[in-house]
DRENDO-1510 file (C-alpha; in Angstrom, 1 decimal, always signed):
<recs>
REC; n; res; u; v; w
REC; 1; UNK; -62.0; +42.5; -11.9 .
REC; 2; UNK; -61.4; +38.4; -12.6 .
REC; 3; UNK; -63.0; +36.2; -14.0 .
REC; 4; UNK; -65.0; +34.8; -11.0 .
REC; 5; UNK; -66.1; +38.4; -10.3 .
REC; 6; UNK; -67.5; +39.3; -13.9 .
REC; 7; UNK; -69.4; +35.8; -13.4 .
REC; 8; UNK; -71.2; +36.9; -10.4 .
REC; 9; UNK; -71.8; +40.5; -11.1 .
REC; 10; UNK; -73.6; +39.1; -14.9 .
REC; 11; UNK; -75.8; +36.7; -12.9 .
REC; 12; UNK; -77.0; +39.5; -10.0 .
REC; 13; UNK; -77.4; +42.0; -13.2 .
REC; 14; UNK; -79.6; +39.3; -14.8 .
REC; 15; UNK; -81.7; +38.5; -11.8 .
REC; 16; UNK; -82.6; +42.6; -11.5 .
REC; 17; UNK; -83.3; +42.9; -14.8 .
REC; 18; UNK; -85.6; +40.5; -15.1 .
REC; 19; UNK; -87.4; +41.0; -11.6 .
REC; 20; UNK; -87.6; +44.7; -12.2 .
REC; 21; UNK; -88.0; +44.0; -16.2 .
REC; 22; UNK; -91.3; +42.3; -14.7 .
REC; 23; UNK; -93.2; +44.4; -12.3 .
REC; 24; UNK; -92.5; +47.4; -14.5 .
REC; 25; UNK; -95.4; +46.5; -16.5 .
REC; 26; UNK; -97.1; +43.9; -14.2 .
REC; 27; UNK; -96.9; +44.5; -10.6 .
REC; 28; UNK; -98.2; +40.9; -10.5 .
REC; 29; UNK; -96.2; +39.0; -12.5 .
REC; 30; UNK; -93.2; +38.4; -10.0 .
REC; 31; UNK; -92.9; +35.0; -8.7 .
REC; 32; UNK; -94.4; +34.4; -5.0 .
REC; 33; UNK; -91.8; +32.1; -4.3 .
REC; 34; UNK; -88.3; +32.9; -5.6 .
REC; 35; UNK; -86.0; +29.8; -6.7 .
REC; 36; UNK; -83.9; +29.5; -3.2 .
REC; 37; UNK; -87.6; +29.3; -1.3 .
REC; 38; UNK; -88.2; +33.1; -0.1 .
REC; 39; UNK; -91.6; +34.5; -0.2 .
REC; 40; UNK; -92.3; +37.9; -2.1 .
REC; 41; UNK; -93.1; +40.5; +0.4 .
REC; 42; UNK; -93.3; +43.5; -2.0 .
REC; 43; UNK; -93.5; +43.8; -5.7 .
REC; 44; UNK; -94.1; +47.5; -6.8 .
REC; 45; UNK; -93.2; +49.0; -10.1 .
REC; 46; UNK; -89.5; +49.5; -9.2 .
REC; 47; UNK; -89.2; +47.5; -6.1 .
REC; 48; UNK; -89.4; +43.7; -5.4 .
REC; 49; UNK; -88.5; +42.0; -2.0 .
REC; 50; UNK; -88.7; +38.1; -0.5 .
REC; 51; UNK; -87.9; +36.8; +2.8 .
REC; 52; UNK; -87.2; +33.7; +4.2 .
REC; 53; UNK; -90.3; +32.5; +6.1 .
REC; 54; UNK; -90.0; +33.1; +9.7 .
REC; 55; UNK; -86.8; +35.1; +9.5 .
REC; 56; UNK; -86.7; +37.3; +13.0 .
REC; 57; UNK; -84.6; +40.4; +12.4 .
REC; 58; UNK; -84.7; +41.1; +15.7 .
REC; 59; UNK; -81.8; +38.7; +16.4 .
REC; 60; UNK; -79.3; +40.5; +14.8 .
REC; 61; UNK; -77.6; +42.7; +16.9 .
REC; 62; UNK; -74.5; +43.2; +14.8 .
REC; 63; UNK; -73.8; +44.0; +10.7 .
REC; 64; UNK; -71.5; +43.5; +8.7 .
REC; 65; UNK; -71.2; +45.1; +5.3 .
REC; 66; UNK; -69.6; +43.1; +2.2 .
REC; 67; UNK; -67.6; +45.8; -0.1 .
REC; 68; UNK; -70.4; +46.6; -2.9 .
REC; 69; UNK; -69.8; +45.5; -6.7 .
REC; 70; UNK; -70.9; +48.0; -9.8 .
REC; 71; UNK; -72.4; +46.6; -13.2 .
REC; 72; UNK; -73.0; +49.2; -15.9 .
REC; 73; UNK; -76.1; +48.9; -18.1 .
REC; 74; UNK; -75.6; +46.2; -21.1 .
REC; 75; UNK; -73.7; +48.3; -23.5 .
REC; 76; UNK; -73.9; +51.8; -22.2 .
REC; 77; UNK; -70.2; +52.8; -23.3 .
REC; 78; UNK; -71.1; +51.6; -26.7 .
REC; 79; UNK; -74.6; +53.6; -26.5 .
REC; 80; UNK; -72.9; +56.4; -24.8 .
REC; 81; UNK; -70.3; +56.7; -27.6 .
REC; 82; UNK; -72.6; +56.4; -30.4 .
REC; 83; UNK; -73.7; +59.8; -29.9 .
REC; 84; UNK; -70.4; +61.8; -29.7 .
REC; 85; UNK; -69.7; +64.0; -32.3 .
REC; 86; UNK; -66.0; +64.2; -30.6 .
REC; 87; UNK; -63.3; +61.7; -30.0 .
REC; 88; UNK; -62.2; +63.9; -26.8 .
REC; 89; UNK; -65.9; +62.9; -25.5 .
REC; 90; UNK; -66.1; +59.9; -25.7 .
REC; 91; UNK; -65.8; +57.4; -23.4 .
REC; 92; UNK; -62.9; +55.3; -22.8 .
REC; 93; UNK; -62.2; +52.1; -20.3 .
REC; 94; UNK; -60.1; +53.4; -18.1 .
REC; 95; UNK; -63.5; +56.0; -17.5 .
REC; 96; UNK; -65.9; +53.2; -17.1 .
REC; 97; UNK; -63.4; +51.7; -14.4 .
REC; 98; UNK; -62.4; +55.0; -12.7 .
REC; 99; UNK; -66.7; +55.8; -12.4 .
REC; 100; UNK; -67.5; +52.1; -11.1 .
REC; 101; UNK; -64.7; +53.0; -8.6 .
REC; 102; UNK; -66.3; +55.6; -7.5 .
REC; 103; UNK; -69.5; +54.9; -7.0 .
REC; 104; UNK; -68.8; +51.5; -5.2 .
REC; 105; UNK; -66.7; +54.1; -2.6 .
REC; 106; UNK; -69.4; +56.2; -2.6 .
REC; 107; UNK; -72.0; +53.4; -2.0 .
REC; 108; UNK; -70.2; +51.5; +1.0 .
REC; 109; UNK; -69.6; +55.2; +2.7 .
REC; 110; UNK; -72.9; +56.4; +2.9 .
REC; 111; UNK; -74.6; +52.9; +4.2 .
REC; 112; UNK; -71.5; +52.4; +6.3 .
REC; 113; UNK; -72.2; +55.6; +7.9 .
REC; 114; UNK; -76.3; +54.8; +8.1 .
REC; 115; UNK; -75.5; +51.8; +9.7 .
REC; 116; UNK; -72.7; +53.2; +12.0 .
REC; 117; UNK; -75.3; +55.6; +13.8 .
REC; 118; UNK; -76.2; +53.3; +17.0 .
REC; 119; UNK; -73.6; +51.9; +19.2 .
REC; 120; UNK; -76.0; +49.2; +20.1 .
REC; 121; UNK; -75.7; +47.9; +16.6 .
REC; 122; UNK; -72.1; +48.2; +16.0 .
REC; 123; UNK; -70.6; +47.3; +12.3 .
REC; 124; UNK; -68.1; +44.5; +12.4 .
REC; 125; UNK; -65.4; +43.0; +9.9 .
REC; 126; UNK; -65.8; +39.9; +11.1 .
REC; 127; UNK; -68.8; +37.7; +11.2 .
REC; 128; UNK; -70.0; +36.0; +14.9 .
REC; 129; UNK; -73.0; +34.7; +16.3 .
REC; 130; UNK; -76.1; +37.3; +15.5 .
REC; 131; UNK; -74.2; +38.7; +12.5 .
REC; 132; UNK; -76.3; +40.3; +10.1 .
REC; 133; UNK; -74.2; +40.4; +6.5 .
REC; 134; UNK; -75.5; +42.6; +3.2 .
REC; 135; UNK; -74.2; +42.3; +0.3 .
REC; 136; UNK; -74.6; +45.3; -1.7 .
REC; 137; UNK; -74.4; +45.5; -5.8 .
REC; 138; UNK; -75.6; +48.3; -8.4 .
REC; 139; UNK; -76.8; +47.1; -11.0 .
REC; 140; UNK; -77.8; +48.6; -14.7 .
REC; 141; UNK; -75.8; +51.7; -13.9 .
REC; 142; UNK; -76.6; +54.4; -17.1 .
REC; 143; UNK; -75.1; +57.8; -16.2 .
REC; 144; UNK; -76.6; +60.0; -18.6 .
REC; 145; UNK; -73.7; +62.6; -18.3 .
REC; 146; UNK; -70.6; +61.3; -17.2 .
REC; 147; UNK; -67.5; +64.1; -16.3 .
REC; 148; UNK; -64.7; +63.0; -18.6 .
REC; 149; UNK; -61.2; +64.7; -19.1 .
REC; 150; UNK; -61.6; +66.3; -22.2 .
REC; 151; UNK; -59.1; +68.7; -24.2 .
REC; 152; UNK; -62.1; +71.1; -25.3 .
REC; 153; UNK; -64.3; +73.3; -22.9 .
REC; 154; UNK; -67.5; +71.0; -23.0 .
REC; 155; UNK; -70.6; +71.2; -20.8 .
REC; 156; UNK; -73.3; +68.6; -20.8 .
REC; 157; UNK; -76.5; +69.4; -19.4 .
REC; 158; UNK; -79.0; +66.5; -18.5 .
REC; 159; UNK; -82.6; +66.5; -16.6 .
REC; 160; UNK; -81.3; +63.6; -14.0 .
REC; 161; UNK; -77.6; +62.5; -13.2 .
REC; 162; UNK; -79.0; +58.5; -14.4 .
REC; 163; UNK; -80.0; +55.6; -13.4 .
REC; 164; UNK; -79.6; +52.6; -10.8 .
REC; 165; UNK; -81.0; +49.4; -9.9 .
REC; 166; UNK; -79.7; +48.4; -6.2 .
REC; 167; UNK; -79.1; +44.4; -5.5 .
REC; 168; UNK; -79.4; +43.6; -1.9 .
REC; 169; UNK; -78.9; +40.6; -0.2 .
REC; 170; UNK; -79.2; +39.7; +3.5 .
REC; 171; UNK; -77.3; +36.8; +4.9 .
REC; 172; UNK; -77.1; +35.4; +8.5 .
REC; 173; UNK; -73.4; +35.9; +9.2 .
REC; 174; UNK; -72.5; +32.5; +10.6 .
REC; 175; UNK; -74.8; +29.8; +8.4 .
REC; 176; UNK; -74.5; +31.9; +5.6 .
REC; 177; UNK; -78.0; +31.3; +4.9 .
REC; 178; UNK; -79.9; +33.9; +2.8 .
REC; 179; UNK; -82.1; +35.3; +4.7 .
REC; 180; UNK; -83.6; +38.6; +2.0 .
REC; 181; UNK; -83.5; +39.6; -1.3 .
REC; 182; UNK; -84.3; +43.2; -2.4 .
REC; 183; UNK; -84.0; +44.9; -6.3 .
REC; 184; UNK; -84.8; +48.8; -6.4 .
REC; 185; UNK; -84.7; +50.5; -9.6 .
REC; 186; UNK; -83.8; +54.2; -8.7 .
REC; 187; UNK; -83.6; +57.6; -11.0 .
REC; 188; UNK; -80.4; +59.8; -9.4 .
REC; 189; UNK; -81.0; +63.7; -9.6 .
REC; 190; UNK; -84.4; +63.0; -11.3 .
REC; 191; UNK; -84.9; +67.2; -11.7 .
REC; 192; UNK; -87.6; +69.0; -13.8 .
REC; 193; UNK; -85.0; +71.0; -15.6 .
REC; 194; UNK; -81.7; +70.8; -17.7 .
REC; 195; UNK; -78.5; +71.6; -15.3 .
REC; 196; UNK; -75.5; +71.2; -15.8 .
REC; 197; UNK; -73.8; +67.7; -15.0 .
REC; 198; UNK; -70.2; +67.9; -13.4 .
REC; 199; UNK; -68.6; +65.4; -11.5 .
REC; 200; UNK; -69.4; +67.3; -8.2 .
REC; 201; UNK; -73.0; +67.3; -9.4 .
REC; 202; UNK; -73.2; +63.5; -10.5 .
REC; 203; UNK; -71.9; +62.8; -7.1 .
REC; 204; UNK; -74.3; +65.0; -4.9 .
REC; 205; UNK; -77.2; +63.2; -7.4 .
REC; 206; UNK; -76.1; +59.8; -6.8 .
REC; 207; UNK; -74.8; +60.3; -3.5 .
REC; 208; UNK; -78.9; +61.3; -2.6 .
REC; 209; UNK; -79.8; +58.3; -3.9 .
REC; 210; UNK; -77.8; +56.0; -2.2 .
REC; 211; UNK; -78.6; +57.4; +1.1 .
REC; 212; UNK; -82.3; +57.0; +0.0 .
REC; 213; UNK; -81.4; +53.2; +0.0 .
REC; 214; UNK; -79.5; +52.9; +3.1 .
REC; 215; UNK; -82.0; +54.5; +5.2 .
REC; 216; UNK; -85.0; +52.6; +3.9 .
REC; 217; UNK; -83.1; +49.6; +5.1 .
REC; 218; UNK; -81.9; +51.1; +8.2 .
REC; 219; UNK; -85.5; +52.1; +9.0 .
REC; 220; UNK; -86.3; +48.4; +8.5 .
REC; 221; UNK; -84.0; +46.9; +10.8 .
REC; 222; UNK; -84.7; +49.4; +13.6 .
REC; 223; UNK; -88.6; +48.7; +13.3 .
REC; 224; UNK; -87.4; +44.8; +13.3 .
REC; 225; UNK; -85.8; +46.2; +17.1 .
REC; 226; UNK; -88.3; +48.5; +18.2 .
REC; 227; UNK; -91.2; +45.7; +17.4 .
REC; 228; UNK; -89.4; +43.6; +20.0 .
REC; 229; UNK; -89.0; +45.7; +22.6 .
REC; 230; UNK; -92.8; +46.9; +22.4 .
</recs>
């Protein structure tokens, strides 16, 4: 990742962690206008969302979906590490890249495939008039188990797979004018009991969670369509 990259990822995981930092203990307390002039439509204990004023969703009759970006939570590989017992568990950078790897290719599958449903609204590579583009981020990724190589037979057991905060960002594709914002802190697995975490496991978990995104949004940009036609 260069420099530019880093830059941009640090200022979307600071922007989530202090909108969600706030409406976890004042639903209230987010701002009703943010700093680029969108109005808050929804500020809940794990959720926050603006829109521009007037913004018709309706128009957009085609998507476009930027390649997502993963930031881990401030310091989890230090955290993580500080409670191994074992060198062979801990975990190492080349972990940290191969899981933010994954879970971007994860993330742009499943909403690729929400959003590939209806013909009618087909997904594009390149923007053109009525060109809806998101921009996709995780932010504050903590996986509380993570499936490393390790010489020794270790099992991990964990009551959720971790957690997520989703950065979302809604552009019209040919002004590039930002036309949403939405933040959603999310628990992946989120189970009443200790299982066992694998890789397969950690997937499944944050695989349901992801598609728990991508079809909140999908369901909001068909009603923007059905509300039209009705």
């Amino acid at each position: 990742m260069n420099k530019q990259q880093g830059l941009k990822l640090s200022v979307i995981a600071l922007v989530a962690s202090l909108a969600i930092g706030c409406t976890s203990t004042n639903p209230t307390s987010a701002p009703q206008v943010s700093p680029d002039g969108m109005e808050l439509k929804k500020s809940t204990r794990s959720t926050v969302a603006y829109k521009k004023e007037g913004v018709d969703f309706s128009e957009y009759d085609k998507v476009q979906i930027l390649p997502s970006a993963v930031a881990f939570k401030k310091n989890w590989k230090r955290d993580f590490n500080r409670n191994q017992t074992s060198l062979s568990t801990r975990i190492r950078d080349n972990d940290v890249i191969r899981i933010k790897a994954d879970v971007a290719e994860l993330f742009d599958e499943v909403f690729k495939d929400e959003f590939g449903k209806d013909a009618k609204f087909p997904l594009v590579d390149k923007v053109s008039s009525n060109t809806l583009v998101i921009r996709p981020a995780i932010v504050d990724l903590d996986v509380a188990a993570p499936d490393i190589k390790s010489s020794g037979n270790v099992k991990t057991y964990a009551s959720d797979a971790g957690q997520a905060t989703l950065f979302l960002e809604l552009y019209d594709g040919v002004s590039g004018e930002i036309l949403a914002r939405i933040l959603s802190a999310s628990v992946a697995g989120d189970n009443s009991h200790y299982q066992w975490a694998t890789r397969v496991s950690n997937r499944a978990d944050a695989k349901r969670m992801i598609r728990k995104w991508a079809q909140a949004l999908r369901t909001k940009y068909d009603e923007a369509h059905m509300a039209k036609t009705n």
